[in-house]
N, CA, C and O of each residue as an XYZ file, in Angstrom:
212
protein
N      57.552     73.997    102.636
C      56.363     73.838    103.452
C      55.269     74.748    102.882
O      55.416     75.970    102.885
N      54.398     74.279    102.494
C      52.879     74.890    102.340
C      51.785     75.394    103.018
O      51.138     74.561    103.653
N      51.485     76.317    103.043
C      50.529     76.957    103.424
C      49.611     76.476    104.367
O      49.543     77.258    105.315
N      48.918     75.556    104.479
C      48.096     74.591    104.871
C      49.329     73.862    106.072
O      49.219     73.970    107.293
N      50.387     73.183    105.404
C      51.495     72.817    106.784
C      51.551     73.500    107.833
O      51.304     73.187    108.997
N      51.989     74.742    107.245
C      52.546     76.110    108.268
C      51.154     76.282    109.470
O      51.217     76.295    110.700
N      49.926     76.402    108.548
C      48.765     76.516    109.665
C      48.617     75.331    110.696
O      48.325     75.588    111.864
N      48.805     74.109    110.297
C      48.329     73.232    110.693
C      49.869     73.196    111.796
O      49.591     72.847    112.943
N      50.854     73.400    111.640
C      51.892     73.026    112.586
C      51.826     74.769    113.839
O      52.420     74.980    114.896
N      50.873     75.630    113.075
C      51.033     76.693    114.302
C      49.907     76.310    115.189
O      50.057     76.602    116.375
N      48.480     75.537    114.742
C      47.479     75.336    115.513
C      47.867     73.863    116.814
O      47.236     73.576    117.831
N      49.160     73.183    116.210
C      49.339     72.243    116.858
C      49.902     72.394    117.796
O      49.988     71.507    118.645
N      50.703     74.106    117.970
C      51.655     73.969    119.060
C      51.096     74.119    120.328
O      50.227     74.914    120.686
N      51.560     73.454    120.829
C      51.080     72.706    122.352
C      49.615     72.342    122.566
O      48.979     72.510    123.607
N      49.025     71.633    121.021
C      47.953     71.095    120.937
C      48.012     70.077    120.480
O      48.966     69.438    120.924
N      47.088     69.260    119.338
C      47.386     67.533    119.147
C      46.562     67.792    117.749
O      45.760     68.629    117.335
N      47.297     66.443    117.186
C      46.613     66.121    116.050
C      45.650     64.998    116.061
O      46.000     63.835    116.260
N      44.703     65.285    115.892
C      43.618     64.354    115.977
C      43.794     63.803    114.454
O      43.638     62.594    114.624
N      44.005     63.974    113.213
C      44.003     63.784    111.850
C      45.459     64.451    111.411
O      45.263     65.666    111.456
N      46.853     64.202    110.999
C      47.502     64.176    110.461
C      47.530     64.690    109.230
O      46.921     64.045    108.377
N      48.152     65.831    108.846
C      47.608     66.567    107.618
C      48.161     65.092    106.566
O      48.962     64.266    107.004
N      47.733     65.034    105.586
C      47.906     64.326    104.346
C      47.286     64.241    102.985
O      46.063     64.378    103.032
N      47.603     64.120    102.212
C      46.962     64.298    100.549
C      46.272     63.331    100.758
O      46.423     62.488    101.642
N      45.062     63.423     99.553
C      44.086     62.711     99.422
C      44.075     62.641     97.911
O      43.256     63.339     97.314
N      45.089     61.693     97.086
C      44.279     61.838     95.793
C      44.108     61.372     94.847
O      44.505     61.437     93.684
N      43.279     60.722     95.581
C      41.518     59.982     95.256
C      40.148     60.278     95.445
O      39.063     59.839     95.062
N      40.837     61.713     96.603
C      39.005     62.583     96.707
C      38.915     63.753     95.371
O      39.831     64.409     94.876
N      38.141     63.737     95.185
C      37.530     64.808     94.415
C      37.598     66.402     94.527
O      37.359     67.358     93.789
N      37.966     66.229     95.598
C      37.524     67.774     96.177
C      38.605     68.462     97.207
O      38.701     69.662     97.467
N      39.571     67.134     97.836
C      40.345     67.833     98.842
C      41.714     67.217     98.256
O      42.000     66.047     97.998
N      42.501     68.462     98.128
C      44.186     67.683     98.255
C      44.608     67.593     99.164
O      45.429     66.677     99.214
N      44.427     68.310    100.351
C      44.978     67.633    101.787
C      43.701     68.399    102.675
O      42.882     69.311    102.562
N      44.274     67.061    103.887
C      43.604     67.410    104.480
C      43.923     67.315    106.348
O      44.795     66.517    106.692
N      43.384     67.925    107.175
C      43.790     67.730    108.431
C      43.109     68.373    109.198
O      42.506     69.431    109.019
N      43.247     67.364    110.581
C      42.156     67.700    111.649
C      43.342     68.096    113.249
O      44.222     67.435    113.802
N      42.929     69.068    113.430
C      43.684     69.390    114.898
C      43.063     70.066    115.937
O      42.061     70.743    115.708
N      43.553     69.962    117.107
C      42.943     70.404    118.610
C      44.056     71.585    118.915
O      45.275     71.481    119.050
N      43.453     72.401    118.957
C      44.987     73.827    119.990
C      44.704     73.659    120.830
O      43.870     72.888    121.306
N      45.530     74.555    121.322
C      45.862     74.548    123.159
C      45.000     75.027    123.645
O      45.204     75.305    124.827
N      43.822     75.339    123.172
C      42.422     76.121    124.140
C      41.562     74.799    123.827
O      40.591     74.883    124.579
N      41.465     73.676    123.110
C      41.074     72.818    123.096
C      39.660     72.844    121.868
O      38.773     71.992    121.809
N      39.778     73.927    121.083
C      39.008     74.472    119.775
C      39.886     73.528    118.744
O      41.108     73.547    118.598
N      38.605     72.430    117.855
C      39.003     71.812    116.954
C      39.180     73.018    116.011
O      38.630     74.111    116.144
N      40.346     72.514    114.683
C      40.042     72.802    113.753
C      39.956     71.597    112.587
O      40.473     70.492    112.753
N      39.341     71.924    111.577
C      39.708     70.874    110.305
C      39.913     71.659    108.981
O      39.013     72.225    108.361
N      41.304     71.611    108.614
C      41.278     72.328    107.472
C      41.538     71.467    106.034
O      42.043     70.346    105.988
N      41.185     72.066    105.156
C      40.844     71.499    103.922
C      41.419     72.236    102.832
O      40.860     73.298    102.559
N      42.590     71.839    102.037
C      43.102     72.752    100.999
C      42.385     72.090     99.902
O      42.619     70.882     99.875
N      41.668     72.462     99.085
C      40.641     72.022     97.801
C      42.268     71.919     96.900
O      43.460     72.223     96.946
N      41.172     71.222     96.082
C      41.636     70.918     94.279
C      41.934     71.813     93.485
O      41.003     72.618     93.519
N      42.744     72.168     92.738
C      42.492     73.395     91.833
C      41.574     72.919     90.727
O      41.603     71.829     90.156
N      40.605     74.124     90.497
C      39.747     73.554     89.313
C      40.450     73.688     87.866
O      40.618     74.879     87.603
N      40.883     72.882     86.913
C      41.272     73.217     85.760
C      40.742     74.119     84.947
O      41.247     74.329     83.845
């Protein structure tokens, strides 16, 4: 589990996923990505970038 998982499954607990973390890659800019609600009802959207070569 990655970094980005681990956050995204601690912001979910006893909150919701509005966006499902998942790779993207075909974007340019994001390898995954995901949108979630916590339990105080504060979105987050997090974004693990690309590594630049």
């Amino acid at each position: 589990m990655n970094a980005s998982s681990k956050i995204t499954t601690f912001l979910m607990f006893s909150g919701q996923a509005e966006e499902a973390i998942r790779s993207y890659a075909a974007s340019p800019v994001s390898q995954q990505f995901a949108w979630v609600q916590d339990r105080y009802g504060v979105n987050w959207q997090l974004n693990l970038p690309k590594k630049e070569n």
